[in-house]
C-alpha positions as CSV (number, residue, x, y, z in Angstrom):
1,X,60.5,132.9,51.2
2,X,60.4,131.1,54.7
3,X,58.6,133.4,57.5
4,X,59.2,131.9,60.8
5,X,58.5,128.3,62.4
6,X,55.0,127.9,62.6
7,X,55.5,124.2,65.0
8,X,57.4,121.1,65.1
9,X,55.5,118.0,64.7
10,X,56.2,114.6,67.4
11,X,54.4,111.5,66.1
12,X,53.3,110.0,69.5
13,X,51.9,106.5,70.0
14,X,49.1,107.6,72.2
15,X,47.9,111.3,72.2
16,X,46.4,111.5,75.4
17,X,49.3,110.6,77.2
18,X,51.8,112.5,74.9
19,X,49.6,116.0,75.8
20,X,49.0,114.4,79.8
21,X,52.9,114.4,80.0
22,X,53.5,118.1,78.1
23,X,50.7,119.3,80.8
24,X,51.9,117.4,84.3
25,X,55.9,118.0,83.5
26,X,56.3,120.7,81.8
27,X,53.9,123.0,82.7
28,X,52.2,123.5,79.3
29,X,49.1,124.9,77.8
30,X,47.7,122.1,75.3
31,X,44.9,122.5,73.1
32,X,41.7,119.7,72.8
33,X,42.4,117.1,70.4
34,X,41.5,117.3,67.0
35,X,40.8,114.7,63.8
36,X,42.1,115.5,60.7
37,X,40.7,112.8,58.5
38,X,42.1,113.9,55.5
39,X,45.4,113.7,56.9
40,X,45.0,110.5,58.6
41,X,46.1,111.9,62.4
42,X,44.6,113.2,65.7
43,X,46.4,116.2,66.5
44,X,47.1,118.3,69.6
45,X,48.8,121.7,70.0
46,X,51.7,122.4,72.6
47,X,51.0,126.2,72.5
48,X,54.1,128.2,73.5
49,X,54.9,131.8,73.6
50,X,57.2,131.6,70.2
51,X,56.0,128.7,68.2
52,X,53.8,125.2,69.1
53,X,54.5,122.2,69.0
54,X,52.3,119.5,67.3
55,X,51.7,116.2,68.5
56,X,50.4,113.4,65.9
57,X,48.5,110.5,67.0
58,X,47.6,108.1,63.5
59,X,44.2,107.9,62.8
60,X,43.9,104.4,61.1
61,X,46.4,101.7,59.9
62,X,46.6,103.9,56.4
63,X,48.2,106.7,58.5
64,X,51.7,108.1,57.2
65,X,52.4,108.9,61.1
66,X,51.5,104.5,61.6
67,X,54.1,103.9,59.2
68,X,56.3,106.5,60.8
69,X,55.4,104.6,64.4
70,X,56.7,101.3,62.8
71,X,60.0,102.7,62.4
72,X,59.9,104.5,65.8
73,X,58.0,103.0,68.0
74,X,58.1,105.5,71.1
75,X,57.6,108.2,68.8
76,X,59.9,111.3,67.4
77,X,60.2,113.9,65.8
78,X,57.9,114.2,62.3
79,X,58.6,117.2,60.6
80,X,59.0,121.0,60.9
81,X,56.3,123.6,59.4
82,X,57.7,127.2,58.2
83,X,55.3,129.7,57.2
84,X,55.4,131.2,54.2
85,X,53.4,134.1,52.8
86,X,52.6,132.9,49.2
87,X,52.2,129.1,49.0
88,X,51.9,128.7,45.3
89,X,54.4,131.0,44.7
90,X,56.7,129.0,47.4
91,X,55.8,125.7,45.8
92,X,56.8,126.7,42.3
93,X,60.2,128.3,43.4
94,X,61.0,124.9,45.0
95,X,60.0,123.0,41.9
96,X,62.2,125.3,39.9
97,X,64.9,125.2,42.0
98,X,64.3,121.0,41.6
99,X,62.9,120.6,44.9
100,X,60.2,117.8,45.3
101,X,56.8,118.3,47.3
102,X,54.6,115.3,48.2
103,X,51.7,114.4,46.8
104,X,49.9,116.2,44.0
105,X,51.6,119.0,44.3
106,X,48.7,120.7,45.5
107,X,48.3,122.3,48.7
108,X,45.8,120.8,51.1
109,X,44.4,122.4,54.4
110,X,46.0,121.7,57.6
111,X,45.3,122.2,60.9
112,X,44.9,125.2,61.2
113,X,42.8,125.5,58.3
114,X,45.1,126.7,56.1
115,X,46.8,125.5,52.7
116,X,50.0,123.4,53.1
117,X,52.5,121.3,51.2
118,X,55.1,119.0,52.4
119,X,58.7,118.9,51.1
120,X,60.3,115.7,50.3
121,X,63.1,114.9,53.2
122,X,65.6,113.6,51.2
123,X,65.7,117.1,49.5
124,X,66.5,119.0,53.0
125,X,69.0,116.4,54.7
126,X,66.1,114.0,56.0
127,X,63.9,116.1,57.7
128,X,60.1,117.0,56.3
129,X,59.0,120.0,56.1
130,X,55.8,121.5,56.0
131,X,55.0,124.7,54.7
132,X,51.6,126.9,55.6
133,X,50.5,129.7,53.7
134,X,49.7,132.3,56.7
């Protein structure tokens, strides 16, 4: 079912710096930042020759990645995003398999414009994961 990792996701207190620091010490490439309403984040890619990394910025006091910044102030790591071929499929193998995924169960579209569902991190030792249909 899982295709390879797609990014890992940093909640960051302040986006601009977060993507400053990627550039300045390490070197990297890192994409314009982008809202995602819907999701309640700003959102920059780290684009690397295997995989990205995504930085999260909250976008309003209603933001999962605020709640996440409570807990964490200087940031850390958010979750992971596989890829997966067939999201609906993926989704309803979990669900049999008594896996939980956020939300409606629905798949929204994420950054990259594509449908996605988040996993429930107490099923997969405390880590969320994201899944994109690619």
């Amino acid at each position: 079912m899982l295709g390879r990792v797609n990014h890992i996701a940093l909640a960051v207190p302040d986006l601009e710096a977060a993507a400053d620091r990627y550039r300045s010490m390490l070197g990297a490439s890192v994409t314009e930042p982008d809202a995602l309403p819907g999701h309640g984040v700003r959102v920059v890619f780290v684009t690397l020759d295997n995989t990205k990394v995504e930085l999260l910025e909250p976008l309003g006091e209603d933001s999962p990645i605020a709640a996440f910044l409570v807990k964490n102030p200087s940031g850390g790591m958010h979750h992971i995003c596989y890829e997966v071929a067939d999201i609906l499929a993926a989704r309803d193998s979990l669900v049999a398999a008594g896996g939980r995924v956020l939300g409606s169960g629905e798949p929204k579209i994420g950054a990259h414009g594509k449908p996605v569902l988040f996993l429930h991190p107490k099923d997969f030792f405390g880590t969320l994961i994201e899944l994109e249909q690619v």
